[in-house]
C-alpha positions as protocol buffer text, in pm:
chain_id: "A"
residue {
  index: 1
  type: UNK
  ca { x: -541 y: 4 z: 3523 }
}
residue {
  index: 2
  type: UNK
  ca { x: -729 y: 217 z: 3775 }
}
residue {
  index: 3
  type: UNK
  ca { x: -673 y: 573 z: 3891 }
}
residue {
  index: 4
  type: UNK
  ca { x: -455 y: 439 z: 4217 }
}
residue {
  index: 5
  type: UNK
  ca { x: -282 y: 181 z: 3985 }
}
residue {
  index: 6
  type: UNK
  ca { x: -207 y: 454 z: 3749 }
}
residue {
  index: 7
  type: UNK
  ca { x: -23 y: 623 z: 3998 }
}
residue {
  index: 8
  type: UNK
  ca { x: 256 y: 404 z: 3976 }
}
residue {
  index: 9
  type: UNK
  ca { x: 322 y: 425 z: 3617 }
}
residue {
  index: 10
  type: UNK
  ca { x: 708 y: 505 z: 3619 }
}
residue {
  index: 11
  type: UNK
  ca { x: 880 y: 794 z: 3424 }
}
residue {
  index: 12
  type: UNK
  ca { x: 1190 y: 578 z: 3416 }
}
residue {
  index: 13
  type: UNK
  ca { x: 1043 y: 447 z: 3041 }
}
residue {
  index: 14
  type: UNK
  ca { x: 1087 y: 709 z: 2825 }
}
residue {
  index: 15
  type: UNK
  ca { x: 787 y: 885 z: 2690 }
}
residue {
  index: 16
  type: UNK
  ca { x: 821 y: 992 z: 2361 }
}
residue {
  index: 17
  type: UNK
  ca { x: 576 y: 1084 z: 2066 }
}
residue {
  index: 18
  type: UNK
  ca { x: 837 y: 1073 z: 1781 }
}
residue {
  index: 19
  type: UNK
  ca { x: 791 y: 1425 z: 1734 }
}
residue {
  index: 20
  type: UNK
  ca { x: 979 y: 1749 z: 1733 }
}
residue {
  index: 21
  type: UNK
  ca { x: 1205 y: 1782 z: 2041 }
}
residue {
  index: 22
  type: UNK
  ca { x: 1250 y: 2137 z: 2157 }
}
residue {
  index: 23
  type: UNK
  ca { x: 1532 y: 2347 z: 2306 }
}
residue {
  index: 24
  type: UNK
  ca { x: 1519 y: 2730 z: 2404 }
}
residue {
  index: 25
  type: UNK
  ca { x: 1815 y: 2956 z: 2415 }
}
residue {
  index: 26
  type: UNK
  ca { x: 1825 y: 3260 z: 2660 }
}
residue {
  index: 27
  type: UNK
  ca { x: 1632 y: 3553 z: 2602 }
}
residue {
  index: 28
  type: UNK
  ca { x: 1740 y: 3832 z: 2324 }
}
residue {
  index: 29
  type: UNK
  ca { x: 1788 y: 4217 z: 2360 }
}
residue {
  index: 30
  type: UNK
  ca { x: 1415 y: 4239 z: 2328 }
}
residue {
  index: 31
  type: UNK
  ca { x: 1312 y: 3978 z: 2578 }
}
residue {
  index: 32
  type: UNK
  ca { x: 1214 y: 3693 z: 2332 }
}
residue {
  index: 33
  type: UNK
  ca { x: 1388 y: 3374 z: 2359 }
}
residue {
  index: 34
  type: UNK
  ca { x: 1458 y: 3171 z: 2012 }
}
residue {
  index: 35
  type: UNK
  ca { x: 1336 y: 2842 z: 2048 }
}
residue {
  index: 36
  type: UNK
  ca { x: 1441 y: 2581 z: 1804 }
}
residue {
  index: 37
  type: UNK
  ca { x: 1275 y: 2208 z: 1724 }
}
residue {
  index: 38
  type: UNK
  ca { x: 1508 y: 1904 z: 1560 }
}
residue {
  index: 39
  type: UNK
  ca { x: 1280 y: 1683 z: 1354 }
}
residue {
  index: 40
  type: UNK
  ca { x: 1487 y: 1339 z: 1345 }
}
residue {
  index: 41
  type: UNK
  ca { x: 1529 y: 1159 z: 1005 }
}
residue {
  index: 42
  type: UNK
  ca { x: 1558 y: 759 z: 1131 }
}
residue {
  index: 43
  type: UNK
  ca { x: 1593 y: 499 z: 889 }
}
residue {
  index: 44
  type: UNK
  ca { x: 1331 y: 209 z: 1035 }
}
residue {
  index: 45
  type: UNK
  ca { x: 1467 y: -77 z: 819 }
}
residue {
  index: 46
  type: UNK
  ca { x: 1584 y: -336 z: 1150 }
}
residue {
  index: 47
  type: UNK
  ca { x: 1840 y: -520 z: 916 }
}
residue {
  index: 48
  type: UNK
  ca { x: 2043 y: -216 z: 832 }
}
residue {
  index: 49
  type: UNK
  ca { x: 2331 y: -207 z: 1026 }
}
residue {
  index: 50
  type: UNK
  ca { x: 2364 y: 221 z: 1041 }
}
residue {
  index: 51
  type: UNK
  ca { x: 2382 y: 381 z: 1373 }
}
residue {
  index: 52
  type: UNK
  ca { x: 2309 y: 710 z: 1242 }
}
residue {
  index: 53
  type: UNK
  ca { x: 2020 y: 951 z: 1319 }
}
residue {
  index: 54
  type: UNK
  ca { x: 2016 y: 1289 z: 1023 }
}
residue {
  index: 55
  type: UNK
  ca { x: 1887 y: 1610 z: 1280 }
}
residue {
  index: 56
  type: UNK
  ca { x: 1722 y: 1874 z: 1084 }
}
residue {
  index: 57
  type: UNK
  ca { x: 1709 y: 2194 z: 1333 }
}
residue {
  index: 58
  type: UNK
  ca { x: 1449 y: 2462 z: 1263 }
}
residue {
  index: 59
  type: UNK
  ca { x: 1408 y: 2793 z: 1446 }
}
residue {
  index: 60
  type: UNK
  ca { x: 1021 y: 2761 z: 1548 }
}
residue {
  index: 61
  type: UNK
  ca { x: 704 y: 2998 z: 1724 }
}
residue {
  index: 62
  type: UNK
  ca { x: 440 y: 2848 z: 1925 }
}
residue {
  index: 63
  type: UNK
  ca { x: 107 y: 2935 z: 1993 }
}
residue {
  index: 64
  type: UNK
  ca { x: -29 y: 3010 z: 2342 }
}
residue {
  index: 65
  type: UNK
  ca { x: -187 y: 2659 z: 2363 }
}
residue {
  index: 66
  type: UNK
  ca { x: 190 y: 2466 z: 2269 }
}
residue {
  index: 67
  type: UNK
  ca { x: 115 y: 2377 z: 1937 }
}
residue {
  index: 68
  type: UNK
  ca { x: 399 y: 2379 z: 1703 }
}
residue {
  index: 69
  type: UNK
  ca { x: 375 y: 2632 z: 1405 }
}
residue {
  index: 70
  type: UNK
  ca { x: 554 y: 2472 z: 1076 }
}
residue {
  index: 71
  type: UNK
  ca { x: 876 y: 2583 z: 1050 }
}
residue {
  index: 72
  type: UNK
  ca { x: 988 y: 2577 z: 723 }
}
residue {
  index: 73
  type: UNK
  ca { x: 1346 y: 2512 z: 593 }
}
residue {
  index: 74
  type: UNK
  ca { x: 1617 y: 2369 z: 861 }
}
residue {
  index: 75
  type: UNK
  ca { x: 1856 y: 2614 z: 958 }
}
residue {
  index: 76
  type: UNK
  ca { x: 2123 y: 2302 z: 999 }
}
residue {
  index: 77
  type: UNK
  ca { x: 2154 y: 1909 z: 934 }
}
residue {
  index: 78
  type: UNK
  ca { x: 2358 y: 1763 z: 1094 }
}
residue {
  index: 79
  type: UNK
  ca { x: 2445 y: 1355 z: 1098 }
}
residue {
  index: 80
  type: UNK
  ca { x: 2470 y: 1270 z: 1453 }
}
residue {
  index: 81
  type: UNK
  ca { x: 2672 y: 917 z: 1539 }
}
residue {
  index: 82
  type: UNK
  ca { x: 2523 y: 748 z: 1831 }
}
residue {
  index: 83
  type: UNK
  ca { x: 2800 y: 508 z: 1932 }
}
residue {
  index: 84
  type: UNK
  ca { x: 3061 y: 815 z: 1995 }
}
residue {
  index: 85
  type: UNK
  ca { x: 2806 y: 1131 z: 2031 }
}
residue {
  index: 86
  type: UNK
  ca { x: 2965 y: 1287 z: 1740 }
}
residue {
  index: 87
  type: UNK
  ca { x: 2839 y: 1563 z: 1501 }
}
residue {
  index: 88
  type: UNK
  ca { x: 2924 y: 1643 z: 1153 }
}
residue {
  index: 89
  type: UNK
  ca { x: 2759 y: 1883 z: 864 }
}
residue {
  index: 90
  type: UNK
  ca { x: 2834 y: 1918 z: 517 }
}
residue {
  index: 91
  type: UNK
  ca { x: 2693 y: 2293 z: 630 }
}
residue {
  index: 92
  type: UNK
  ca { x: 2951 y: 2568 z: 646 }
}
residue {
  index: 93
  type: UNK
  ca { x: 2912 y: 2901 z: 847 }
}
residue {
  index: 94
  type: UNK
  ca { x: 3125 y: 3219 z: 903 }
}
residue {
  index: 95
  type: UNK
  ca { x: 3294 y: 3221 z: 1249 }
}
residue {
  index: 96
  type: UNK
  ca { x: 3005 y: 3431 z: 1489 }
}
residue {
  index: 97
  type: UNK
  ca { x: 2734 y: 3371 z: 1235 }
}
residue {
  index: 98
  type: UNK
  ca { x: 2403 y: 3306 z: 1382 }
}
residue {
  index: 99
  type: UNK
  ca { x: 2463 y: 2964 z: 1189 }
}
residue {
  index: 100
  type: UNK
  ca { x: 2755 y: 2878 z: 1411 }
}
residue {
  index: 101
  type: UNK
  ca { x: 2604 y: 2993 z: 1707 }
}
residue {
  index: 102
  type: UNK
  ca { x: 2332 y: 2738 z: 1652 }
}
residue {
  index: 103
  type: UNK
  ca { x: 2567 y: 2464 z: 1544 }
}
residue {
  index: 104
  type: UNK
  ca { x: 2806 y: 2529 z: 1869 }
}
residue {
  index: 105
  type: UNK
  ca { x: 2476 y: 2554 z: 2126 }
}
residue {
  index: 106
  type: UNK
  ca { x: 2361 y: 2219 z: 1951 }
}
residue {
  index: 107
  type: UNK
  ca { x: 2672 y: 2004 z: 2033 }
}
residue {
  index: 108
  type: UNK
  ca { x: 2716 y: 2144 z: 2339 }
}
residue {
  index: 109
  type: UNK
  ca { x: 2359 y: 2014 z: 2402 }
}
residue {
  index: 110
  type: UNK
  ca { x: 2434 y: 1627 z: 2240 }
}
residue {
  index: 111
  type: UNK
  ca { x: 2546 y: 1481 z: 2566 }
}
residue {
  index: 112
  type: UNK
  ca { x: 2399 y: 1322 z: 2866 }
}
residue {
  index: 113
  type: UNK
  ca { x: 2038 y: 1281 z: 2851 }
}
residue {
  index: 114
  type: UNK
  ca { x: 1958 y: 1437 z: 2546 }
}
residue {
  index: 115
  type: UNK
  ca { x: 2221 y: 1181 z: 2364 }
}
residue {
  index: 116
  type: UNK
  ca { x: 2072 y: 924 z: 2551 }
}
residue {
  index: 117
  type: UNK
  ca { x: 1748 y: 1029 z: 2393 }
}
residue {
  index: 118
  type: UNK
  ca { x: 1882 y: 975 z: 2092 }
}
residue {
  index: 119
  type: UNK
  ca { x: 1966 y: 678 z: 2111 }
}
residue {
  index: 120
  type: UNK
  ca { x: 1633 y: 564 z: 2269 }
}
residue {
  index: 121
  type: UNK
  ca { x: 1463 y: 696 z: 1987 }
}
residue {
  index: 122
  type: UNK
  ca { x: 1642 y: 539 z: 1737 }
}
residue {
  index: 123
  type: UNK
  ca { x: 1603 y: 191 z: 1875 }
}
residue {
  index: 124
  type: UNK
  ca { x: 1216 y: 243 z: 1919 }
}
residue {
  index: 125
  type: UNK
  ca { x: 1250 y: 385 z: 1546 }
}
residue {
  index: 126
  type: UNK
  ca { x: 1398 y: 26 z: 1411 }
}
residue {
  index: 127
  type: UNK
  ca { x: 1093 y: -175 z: 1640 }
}
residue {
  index: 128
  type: UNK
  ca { x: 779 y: 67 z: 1511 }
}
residue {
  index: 129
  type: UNK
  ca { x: 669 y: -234 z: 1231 }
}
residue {
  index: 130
  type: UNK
  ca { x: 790 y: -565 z: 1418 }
}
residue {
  index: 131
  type: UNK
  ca { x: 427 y: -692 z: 1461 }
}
residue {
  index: 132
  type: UNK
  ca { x: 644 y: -997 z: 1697 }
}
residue {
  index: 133
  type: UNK
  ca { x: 729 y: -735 z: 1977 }
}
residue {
  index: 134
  type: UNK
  ca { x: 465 y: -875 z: 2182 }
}
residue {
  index: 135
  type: UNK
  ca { x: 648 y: -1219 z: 2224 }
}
residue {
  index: 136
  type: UNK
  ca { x: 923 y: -1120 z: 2381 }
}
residue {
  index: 137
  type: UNK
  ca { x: 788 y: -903 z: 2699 }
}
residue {
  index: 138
  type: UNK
  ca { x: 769 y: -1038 z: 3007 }
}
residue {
  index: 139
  type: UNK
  ca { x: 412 y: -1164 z: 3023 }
}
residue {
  index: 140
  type: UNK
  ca { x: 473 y: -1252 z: 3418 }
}
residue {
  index: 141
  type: UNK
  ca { x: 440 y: -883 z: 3582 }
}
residue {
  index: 142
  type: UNK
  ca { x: 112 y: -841 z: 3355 }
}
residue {
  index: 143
  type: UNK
  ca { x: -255 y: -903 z: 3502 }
}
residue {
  index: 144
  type: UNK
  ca { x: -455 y: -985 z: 3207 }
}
residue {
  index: 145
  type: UNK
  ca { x: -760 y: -934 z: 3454 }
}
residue {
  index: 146
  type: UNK
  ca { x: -677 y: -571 z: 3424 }
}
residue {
  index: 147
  type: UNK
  ca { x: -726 y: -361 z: 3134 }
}
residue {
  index: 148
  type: UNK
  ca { x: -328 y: -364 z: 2991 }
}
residue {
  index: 149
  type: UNK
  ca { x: -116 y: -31 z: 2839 }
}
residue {
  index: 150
  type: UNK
  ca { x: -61 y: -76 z: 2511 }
}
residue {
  index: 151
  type: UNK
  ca { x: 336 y: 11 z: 2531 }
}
residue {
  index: 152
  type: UNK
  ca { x: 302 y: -272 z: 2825 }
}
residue {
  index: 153
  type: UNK
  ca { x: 254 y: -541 z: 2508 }
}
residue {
  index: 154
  type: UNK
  ca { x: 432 y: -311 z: 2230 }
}
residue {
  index: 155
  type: UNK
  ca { x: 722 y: -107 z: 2401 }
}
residue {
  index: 156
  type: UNK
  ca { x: 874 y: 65 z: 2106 }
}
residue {
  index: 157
  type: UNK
  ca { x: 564 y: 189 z: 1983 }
}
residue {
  index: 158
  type: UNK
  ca { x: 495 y: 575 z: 1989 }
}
residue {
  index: 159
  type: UNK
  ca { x: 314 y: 724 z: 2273 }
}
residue {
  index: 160
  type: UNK
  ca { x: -4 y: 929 z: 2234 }
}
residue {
  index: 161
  type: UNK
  ca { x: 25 y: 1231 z: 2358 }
}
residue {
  index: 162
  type: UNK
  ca { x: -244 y: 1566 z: 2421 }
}
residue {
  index: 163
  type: UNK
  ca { x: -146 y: 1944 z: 2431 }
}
residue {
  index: 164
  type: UNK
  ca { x: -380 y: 2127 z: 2752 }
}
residue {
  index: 165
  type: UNK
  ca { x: -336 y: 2426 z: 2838 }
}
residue {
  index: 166
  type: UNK
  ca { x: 22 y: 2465 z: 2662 }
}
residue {
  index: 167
  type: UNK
  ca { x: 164 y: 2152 z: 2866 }
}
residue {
  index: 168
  type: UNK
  ca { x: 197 y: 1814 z: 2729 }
}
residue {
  index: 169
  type: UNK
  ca { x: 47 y: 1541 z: 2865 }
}
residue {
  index: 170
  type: UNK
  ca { x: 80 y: 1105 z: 2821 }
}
residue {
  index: 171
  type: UNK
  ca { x: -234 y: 933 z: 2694 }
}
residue {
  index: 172
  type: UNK
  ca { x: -211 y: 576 z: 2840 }
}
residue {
  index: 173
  type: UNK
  ca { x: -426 y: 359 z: 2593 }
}
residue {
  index: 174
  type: UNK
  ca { x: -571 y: 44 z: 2827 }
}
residue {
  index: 175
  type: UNK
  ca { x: -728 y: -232 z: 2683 }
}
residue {
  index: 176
  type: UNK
  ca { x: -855 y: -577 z: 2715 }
}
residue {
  index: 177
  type: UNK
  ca { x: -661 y: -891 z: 2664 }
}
residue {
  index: 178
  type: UNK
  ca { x: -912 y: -1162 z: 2755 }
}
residue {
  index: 179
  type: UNK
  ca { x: -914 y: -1358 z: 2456 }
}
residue {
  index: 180
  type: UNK
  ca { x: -1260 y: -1386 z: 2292 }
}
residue {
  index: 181
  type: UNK
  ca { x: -1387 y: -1115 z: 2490 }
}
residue {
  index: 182
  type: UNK
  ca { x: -1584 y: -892 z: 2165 }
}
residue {
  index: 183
  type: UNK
  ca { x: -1561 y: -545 z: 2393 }
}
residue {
  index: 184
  type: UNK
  ca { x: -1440 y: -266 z: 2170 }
}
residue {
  index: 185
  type: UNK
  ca { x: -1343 y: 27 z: 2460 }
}
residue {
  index: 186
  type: UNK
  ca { x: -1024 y: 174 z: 2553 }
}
residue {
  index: 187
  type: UNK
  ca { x: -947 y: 367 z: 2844 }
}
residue {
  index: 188
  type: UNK
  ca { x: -695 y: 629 z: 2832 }
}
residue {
  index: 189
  type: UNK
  ca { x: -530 y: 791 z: 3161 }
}
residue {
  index: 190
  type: UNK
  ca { x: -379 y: 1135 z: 3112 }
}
residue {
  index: 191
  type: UNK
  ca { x: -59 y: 1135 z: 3279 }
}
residue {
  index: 192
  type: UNK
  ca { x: 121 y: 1449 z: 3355 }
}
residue {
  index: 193
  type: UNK
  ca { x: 507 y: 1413 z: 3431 }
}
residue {
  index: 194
  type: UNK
  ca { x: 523 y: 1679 z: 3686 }
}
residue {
  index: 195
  type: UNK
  ca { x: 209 y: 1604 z: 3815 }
}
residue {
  index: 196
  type: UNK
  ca { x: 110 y: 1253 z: 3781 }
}
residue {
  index: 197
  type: UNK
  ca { x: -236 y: 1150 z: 3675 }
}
residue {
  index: 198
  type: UNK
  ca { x: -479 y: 1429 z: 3535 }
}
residue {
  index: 199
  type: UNK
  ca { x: -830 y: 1270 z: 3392 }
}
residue {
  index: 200
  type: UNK
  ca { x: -949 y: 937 z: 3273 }
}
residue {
  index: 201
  type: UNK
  ca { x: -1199 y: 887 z: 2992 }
}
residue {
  index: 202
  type: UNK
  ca { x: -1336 y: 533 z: 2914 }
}
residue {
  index: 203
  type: UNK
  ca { x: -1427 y: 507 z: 2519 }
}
residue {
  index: 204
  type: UNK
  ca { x: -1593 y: 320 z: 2280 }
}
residue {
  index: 205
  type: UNK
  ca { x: -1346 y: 262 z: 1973 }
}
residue {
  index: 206
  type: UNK
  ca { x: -1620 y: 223 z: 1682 }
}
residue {
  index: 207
  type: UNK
  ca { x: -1795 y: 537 z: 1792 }
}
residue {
  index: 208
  type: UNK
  ca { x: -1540 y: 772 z: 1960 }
}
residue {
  index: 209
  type: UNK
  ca { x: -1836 y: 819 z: 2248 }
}
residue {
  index: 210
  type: UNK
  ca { x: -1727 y: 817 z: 2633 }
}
residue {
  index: 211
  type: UNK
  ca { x: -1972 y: 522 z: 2754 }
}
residue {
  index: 212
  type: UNK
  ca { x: -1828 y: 382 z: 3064 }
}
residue {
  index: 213
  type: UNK
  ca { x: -1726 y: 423 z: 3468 }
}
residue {
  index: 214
  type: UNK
  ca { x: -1352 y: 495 z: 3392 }
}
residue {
  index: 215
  type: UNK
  ca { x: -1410 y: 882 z: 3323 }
}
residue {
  index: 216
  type: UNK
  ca { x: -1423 y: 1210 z: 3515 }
}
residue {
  index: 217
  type: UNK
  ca { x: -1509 y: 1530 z: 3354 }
}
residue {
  index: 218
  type: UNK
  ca { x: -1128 y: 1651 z: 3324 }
}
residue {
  index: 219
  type: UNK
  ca { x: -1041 y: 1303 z: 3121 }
}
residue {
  index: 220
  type: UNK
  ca { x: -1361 y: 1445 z: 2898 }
}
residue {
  index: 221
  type: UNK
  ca { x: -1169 y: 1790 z: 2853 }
}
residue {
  index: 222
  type: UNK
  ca { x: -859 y: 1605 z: 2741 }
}
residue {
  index: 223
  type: UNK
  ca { x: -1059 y: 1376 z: 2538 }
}
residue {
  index: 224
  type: UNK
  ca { x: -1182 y: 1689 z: 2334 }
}
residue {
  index: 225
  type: UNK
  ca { x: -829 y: 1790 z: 2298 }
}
residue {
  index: 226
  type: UNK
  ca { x: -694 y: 1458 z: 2205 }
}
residue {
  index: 227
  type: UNK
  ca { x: -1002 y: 1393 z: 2012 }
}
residue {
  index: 228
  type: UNK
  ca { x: -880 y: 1717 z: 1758 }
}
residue {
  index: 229
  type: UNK
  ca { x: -599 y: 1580 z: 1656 }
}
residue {
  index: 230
  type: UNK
  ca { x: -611 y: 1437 z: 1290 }
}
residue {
  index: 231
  type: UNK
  ca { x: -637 y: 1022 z: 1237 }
}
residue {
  index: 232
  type: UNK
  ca { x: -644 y: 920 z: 1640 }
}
residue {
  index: 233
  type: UNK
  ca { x: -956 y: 748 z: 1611 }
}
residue {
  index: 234
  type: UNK
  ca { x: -804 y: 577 z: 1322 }
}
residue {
  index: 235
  type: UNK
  ca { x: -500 y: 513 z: 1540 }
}
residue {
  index: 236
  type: UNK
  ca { x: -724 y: 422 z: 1836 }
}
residue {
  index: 237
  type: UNK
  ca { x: -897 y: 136 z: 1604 }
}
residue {
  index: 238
  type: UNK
  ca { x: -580 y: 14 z: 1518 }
}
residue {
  index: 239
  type: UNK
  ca { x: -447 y: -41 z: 1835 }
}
residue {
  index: 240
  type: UNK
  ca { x: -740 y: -254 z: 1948 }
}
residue {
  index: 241
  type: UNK
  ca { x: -720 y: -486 z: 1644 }
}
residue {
  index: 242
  type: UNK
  ca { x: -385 y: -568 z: 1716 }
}
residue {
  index: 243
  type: UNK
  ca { x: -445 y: -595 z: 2033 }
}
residue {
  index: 244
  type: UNK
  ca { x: -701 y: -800 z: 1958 }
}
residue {
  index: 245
  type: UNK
  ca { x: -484 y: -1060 z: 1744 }
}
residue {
  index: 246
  type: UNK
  ca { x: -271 y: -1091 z: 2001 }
}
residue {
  index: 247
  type: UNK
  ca { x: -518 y: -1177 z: 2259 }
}
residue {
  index: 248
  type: UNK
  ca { x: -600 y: -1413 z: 2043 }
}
residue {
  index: 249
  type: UNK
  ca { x: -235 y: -1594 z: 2022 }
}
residue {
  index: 250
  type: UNK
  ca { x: -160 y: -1518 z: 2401 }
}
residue {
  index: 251
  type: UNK
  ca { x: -333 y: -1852 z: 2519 }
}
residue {
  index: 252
  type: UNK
  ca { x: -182 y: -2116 z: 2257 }
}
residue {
  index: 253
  type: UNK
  ca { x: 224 y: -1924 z: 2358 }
}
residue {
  index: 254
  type: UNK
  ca { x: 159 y: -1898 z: 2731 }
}
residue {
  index: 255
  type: UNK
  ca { x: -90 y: -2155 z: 2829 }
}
residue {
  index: 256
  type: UNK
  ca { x: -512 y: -2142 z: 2768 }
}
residue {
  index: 257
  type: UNK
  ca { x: -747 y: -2004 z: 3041 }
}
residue {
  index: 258
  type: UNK
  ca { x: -1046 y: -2202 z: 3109 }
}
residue {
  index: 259
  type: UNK
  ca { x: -1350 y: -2068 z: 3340 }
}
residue {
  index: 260
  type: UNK
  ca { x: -1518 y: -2365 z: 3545 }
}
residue {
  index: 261
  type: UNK
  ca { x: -1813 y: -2177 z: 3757 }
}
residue {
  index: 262
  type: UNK
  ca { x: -1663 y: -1907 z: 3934 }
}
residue {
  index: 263
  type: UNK
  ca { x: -1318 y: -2023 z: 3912 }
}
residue {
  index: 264
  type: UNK
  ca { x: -1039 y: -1995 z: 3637 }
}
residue {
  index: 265
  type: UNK
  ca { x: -815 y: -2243 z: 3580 }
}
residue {
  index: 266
  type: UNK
  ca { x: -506 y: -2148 z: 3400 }
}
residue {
  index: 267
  type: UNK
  ca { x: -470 y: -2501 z: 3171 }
}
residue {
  index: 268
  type: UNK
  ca { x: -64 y: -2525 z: 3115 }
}
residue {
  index: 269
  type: UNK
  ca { x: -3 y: -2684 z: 2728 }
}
residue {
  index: 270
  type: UNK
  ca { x: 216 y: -2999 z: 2754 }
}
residue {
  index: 271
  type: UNK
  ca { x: 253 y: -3151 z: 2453 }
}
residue {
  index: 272
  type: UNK
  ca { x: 594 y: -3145 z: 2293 }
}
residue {
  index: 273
  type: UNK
  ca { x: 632 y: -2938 z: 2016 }
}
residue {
  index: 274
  type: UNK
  ca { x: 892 y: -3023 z: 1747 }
}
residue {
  index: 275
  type: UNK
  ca { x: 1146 y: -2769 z: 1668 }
}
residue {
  index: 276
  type: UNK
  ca { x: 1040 y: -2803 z: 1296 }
}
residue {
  index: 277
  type: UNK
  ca { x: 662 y: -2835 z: 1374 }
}
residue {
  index: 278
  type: UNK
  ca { x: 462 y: -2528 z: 1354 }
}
residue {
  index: 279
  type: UNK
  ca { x: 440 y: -2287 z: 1649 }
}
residue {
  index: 280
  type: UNK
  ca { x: 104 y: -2339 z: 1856 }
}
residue {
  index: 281
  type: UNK
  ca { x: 92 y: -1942 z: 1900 }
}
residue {
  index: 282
  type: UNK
  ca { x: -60 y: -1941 z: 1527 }
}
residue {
  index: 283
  type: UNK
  ca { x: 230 y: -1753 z: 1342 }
}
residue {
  index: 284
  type: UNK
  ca { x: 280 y: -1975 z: 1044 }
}
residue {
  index: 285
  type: UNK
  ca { x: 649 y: -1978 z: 1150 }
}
residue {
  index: 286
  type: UNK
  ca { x: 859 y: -2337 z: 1259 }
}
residue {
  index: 287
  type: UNK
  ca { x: 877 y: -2320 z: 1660 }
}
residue {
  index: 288
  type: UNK
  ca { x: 1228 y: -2317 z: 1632 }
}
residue {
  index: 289
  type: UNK
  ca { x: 1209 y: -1952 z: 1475 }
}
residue {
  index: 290
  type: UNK
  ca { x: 917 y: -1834 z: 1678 }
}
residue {
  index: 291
  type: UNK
  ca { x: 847 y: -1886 z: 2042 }
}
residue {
  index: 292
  type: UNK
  ca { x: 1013 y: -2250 z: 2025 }
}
C-alpha cells in the first residue's frame, strides 16, 4: 500500500489497541478536569458462551506527551451486559459521593457508540488466538502484488498504535504475501484519524533498521516513537512469520501462481477433494472441517 493508496484506508473499521479507553469530565473549581481510563477484563476463551465484559474504572494523570501514568486501584467495577447495555456493581456508594457521581456519569456514557465499542471489542477479544482467521476473509478485494495490512488478513487482531506529540496515531503494518518470496521488511503507514496519513517508514524486521524507498523523515520520527515502546520488534517479528505461513497456504486454498517470462498465470486447482480427504491448504484438518 502506497502513500495515495493509504489514503483510502477507511475509519469505518474500528481502530482499537486493546488498551485503556478514556473519558474526561468537565473542569473542577480549580480548572482541572478528572479524567478517568476503564481497563476491560474480557474472557478470550471462543467456546464460552458469556456476553459479559468486567470494566475496572480508574481516575488517571497524563503526561504532556499522552502517555498514561498507572493508576492504581479502580475506583469502580462494574459487569457490563452487552446484549441489553446494562450495568451492575457489587460496589455500594452514599447518595452524592464522588463514587456515585462516577458510577451515574459512567452509565450515562454506556450507550451509542461507546456501547457499540464494547461490543466490538469483545468480539475481537474472543478472535485474538484463532490462528484460522485468515481463511475466512474475502481474499477477492486483496492485491497480493501489493504489500497487504496485516488486520486486512487478521481482522480481530490488535492494532499498533504510536503516541506523537500527545495524539495517537494507527501504525498500518504492510507486508508481503508472495509465497516463497524470503524478504523480511514491513512497512508501516502512520495514520492519523483527523488527519489522515502522517509518515511512512519501510523496515527491516531482523534488524529494526529503515532500509528501503517507503520512508520519509516524519515516518522516521514516528518510528523512534513506536520503536520505544517495549516488545514491538518482538511483535513486529511475529507478525511476519505468520504472515509468512500463511503465504505459504494461500496458493494450495485459493489456487497456485505460476510466473512464465514476464507473465503470471494464476493456475486454478481442479482436482476433487474428498470431504474426508485432507485439506490441500496444509492444515492437517479433513476438508470438510477446513476450507472444504
Amino acid at each position: 500500500m502506497n502513500r495515495a493508496e493509504s489514503d483510502l484506508v477507511s475509519f469505518k473499521r474500528l481502530f482499537d489497541d486493546g488498551q485503556v479507553v478514556l473519558w474526561q469530565e468537565d473542569a473542577r473549581e480549580d480548572g482541572e478536569p478528572d479524567r478517568y481510563g476503564i481497563v476491560t477484563i474480557i474472557c478470550t476463551s471462543s467456546n464460552c458462551p458469556c456476553c459479559e465484559i468486567e470494566l475496572e474504572v480508574h481516575r488517571v494523570n497524563s503526561s504532556a506527551s499522552g502517555e498514561i501514568f498507572p493508576p492504581g486501584p479502580p475506583i469502580l467495577t462494574v459487569t457490563l451486559d452487552l446484549p441489553s447495555g446494562e450495568v451492575s456493581t457489587k460496589d455500594t456508594f452514599e447518595e452524592g459521593s464522588p463514587g456515585a457521581a462516577v458510577l451515574a456519569s459512567l452509565k450515562a456514557r454506556l450507550r451509542g457508540s461507546l456501547l457499540e465499542f464494547f461490543r466490538a471489542r469483545w468480539l475481537r477479544a474472543k478472535h485474538q488466538d484463532d490462528s484460522d482467521e485468515w481463511r475466512h476473509v474475502d481474499w477477492s478485494r486483496i492485491d497480493l502484488d501489493a504489500m497487504v495490512p496485516f488486520f486486512d488478513v487478521f481482522p480481530s487482531r490488535w492494532d499498533l498504535c504510536v503516541v506523537k506529540d500527545g495524539k495517537l496515531y494507527w501504525a498500518v503494518d504492510n507486508w508481503c504475501l508472495k509465497a516463497g518470496c524470503p524478504c523480511t521488511d514491513v512497512v508501516i503507514h502512520f495514520i492519523s484519524e483527523a488527519t489522515g496519513p502522517a509518515g511512512s517508514v519501510q523496515l527491516d524486521t531482523r534488524t529494526g533498521r529503515p532500509n528501503g524507498p517507503n520512508t520519509d523523515q516524519r515516518g522516521l520520527a514516528f518510528w523512534g516513537e513506536l520503536e520505544a515502546e517495549p516488545g514491538i520488534r518482538k511483535e513486529l517479528r511475529r507478525r511476519r512469520d505468520v504472515i509468512r505461513r500463511v503465504a505459504q497456504k494461500l496458493p494450495a486454498l485459493h489456487g497456485a501462481t505460476t510466473t512464465v517470462g514476464p507473465t503470471t498465470t494464476t493456475v486454478v486447482r481442479t482436482t476433487k477433494v474428498g470431504r474426508n480427504d485432507p485439506c490441500p491448504c496444509g492444515s492437517g484438518k479433513k476438508s470438510k472441517r477446513c476450507c472444504g
